[in-house]
C-alpha positions in Angstrom: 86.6 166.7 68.4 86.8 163.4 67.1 85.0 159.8 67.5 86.6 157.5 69.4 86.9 154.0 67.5 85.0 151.0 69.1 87.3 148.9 71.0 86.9 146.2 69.1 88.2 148.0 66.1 90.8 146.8 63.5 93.3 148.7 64.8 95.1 148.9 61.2 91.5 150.7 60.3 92.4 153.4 63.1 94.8 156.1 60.8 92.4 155.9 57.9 89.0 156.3 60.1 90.4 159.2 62.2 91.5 160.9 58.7 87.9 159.9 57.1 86.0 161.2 60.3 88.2 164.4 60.5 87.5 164.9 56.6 83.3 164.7 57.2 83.5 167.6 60.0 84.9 169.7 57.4 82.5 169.1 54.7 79.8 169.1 57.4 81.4 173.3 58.5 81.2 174.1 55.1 78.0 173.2 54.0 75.9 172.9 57.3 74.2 176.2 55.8 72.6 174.6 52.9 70.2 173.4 54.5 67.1 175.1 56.0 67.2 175.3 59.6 64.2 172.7 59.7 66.1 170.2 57.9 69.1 171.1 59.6 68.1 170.3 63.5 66.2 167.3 61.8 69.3 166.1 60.4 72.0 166.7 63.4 69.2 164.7 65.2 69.2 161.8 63.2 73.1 162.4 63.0 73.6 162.3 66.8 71.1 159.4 67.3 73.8 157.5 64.7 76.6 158.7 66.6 75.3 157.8 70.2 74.1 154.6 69.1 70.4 155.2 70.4 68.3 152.6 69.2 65.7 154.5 66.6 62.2 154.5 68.8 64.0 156.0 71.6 63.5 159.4 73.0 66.6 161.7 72.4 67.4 163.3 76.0 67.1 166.9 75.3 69.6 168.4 77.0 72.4 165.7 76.0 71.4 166.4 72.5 71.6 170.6 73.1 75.2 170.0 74.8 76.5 167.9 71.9 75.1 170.2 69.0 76.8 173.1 70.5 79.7 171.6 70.8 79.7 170.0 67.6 79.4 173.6 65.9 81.9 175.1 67.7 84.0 172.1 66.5 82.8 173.0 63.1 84.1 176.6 64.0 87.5 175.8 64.1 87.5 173.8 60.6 86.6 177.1 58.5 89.8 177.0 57.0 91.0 173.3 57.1 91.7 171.3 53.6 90.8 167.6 54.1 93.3 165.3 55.0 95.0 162.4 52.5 93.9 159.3 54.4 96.7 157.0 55.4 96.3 152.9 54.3 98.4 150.1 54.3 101.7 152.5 55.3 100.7 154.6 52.4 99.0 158.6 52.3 96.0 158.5 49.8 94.2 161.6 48.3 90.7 161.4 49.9 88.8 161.1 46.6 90.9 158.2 45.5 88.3 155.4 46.0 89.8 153.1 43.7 93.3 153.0 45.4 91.9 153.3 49.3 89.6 150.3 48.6 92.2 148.2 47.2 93.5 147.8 50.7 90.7 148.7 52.7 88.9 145.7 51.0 90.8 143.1 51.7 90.8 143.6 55.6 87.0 144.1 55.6 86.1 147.6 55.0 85.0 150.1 52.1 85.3 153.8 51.9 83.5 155.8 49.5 84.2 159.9 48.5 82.3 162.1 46.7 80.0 165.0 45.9 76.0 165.0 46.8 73.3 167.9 46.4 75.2 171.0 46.1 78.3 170.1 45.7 78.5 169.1 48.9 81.8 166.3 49.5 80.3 163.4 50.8 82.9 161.0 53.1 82.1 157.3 54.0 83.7 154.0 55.8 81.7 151.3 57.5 82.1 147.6 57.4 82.2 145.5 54.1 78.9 143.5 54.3 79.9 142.1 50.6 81.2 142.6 47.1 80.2 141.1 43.9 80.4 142.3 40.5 76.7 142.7 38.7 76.4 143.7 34.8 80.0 144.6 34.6 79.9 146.6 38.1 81.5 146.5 41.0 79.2 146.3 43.4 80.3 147.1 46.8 77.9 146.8 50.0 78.5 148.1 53.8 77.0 147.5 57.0 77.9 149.1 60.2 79.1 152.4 59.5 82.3 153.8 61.7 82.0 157.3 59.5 79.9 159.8 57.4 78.6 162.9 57.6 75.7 164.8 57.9 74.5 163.7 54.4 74.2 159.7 54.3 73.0 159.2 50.9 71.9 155.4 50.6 74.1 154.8 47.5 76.6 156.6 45.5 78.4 155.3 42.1 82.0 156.5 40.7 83.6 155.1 37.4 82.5 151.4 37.5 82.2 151.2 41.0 78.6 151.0 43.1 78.6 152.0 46.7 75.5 151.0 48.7 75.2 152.1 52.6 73.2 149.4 54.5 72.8 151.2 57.5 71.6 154.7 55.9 69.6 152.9 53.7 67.9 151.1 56.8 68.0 154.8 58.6 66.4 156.3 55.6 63.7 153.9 55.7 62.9 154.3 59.2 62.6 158.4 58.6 60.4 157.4 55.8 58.2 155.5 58.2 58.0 158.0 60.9 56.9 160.5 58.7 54.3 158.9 57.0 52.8 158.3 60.2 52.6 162.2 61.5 49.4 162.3 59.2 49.1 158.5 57.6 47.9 159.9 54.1 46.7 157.6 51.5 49.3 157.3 49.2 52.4 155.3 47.8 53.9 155.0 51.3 50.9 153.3 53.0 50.5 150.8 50.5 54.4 149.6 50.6 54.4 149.7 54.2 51.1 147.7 54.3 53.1 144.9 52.7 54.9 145.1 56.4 54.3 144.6 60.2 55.5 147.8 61.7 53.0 147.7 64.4 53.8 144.3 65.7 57.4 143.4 64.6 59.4 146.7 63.7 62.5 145.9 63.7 61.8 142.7 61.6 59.6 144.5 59.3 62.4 147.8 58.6 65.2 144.4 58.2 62.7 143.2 55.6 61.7 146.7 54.1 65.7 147.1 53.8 66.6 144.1 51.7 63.8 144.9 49.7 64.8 148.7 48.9 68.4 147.3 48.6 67.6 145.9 45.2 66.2 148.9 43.5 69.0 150.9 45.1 71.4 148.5 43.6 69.2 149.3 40.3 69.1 152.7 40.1 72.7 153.1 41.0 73.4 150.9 37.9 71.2 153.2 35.6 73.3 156.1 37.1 76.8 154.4 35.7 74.9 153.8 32.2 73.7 157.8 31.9 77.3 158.4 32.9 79.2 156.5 30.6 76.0 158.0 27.9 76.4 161.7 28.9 80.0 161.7 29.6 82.5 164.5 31.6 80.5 167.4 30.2 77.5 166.2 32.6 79.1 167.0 35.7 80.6 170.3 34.4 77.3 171.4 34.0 76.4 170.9 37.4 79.5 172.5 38.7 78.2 175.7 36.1 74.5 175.8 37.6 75.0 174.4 41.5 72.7 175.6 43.9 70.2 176.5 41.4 66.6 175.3 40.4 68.2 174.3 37.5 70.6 172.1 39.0 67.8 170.3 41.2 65.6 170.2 37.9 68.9 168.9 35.8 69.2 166.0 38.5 65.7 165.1 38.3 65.9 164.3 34.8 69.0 162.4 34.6 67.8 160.3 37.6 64.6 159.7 35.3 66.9 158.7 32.2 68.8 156.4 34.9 65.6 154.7 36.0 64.1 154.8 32.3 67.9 152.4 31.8 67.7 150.6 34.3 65.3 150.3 37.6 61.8 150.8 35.9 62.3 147.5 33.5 63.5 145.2 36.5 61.1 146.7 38.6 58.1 145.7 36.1 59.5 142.5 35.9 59.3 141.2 39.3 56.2 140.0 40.2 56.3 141.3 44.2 54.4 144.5 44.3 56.0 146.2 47.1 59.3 147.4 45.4 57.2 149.3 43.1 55.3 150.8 45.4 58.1 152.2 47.6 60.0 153.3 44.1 56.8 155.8 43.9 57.1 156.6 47.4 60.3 158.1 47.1 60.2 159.5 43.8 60.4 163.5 44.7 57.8 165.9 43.6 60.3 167.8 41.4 60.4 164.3 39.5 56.4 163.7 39.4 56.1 167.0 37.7 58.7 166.4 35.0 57.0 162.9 34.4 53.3 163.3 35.1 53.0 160.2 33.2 54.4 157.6 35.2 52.2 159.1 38.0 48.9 158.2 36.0 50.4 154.8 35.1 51.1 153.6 38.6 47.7 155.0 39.0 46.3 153.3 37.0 48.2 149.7 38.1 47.6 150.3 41.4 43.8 150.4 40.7 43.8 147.2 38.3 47.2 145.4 39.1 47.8 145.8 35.1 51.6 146.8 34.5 50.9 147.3 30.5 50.7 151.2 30.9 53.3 151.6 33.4 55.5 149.0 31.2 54.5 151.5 28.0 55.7 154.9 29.2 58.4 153.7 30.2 59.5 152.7 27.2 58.5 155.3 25.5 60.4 157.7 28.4 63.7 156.2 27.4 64.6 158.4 24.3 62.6 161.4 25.8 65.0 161.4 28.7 68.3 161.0 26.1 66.8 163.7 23.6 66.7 166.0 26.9 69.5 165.7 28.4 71.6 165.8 24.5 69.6 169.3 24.6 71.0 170.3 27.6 74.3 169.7 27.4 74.1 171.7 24.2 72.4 174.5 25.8 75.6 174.6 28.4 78.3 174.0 25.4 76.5 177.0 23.7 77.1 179.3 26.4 78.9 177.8 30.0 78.4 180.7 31.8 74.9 181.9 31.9 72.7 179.1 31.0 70.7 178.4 33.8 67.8 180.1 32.8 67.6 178.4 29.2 68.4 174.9 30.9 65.1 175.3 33.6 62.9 176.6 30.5 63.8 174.0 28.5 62.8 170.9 31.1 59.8 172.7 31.7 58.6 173.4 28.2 59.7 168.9 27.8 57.1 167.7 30.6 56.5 164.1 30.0 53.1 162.5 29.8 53.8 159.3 27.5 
């Protein structure tokens, strides 16, 4: 069970989008389980709206949606065993995690692919329409628009080597989950103040094109701290998380390097532009796991929020910069010192190294 390409389609994208689609229904049978079965139905929800192309405020017909999810498992079903496939460009076969090669031909006739791994360890498989590309800082920035495949992850952004990926269209989706679910109980918090920069009510798919190019930047930011803690914490990073996967220390290891990522790179551009919105959506999205490590930055945009002052926030993060490298040195020792039990002494150390400023 495949998707059938849009008729309009580049037909010299068709080998190389049947292979990528084929390749995210295999990740999507092995690691369908991670997930909670909450999160899961919400996600093959969101999943099938993408797939059926039904506009976002619609209502999902429910038996069309209980047809295609059990078919779509039993799909799944018959992948248990299946490796993923190379994926087949210009009249040559490609390994599917060779971005680099894949996009050199992709590229030129209008379309990126991206390959990776998400939350736990999970292969993450991507191709959608080039929207543009530009290099930024030494990067190579890379951005999509309509996407023809993914899978049941959609992460917004991903970066590998040099190269920044940023999804358009699952950033847009994202947003639009973000704004349905702060309005089940409309609490008083980061959310409500970003989205009161909008008009959601009255013009909402105006307002979520808006809200999108304005979260595109400090994607585009954060990604770009990401490549910096990379090239600063080297190879031995991601061994680590391979050692601890599926653990609290993995999500608590993550939380901290995307802290040392933002301390690099999005919280300084952030300060500096003069539009609040931007900052308030950064703090709408940062997860609780990260708000405990960093009760500091909490206060601060506390504290700004109340007075429109930025010399707190514009303090502790400074001063988080070399807390975040002096962590994540330590924890890299802790997993050189012994690689195969050292989840334990990598979750007590982040939580004895809570950061106030």
């Amino acid at each position: 069970m495949t998707q059938s390409p849009a008729p309009a389609e580049n037909p010299a994208i068709i080998p190389a989008l049947d292979a990528v689609r084929t390749n995210c229904h295999i990740s999507d049978a092995r690691h369908a389980g991670d997930y909670t079965l909450c999160v899961y139905l919400l996600k093959m929800r969101e999943y099938f709206r993408w797939e059926r192309d039904i506009p976002y405020n619609a209502q999902l017909a429910h038996d069309e949606l209980s047809d295609w999810l059990t078919q779509r498992e039993a799909h799944w079903d018959s992948l248990d065993d299946r490796a993923f496939e190379n994926i087949p460009v210009n009249g040559n076969i490609r390994d599917p995690f060779d971005d680099a090669s894949i996009n050199a031909c992709l590229n030129e006739i209008g379309y990126v692919y991206s390959s990776g791994y998400g939350r736990n360890l999970k292969p993450v498989f991507f191709l959608g329409e080039l929207d543009r590309s530009e290099q930024r800082d030494g990067y190579n920035l890379l951005v999509s628009g309509r996407e023809l495949a993914r899978d049941l992850a959609a992460p917004p952004a991903m970066s590998r080597n040099n190269t920044i990926f940023v999804r358009r269209e699952s950033l847009r989706r994202m947003i639009w989950e973000k704004v349905e679910e702060w309005r089940w109980n409309r609490p008083d918090n980061a959310m409500k103040v970003a989205l009161g920069h909008y008009d959601f009510d009255n013009a909402a798919e105006q307002s979520l094109d808006e809200m999108t190019e304005m979260a595109l930047e400090g994607v585009i930011l954060h990604e770009i701290g990401e490549v910096r803690a990379g090239e600063m914490l080297g190879p031995a990073w991601e061994d680590m998380l391979l050692a601890i996967g599926q653990s609290k220390a993995e999500i608590m290891a993550r939380a901290v390097r995307d802290h040392l990522a933002d301390a690099l790179s999005t919280l300084p551009c952030l300060l500096a532009d003069p539009r609040p919105a931007p900052l308030h959506f950064y703090m709408a999205n940062v997860s609780n796991m990260r708000k405990e490590l960093f009760p500091g930055l909490v206060t601060a945009y506390e504290t700004w929020s109340g007075n429109g002052d930025t010399s707190r926030l514009e303090r502790i993060a400074g001063r988080s910069l070399p807390h975040w490298q002096s962590l994540t040195a330590d924890l890299l020792e802790i997993f050189e010192t012994n690689k195969s039990d050292c989840q334990q002494a990598i979750t007590s150390c982040i939580e004895s190294r809570v950061f106030n400023g």
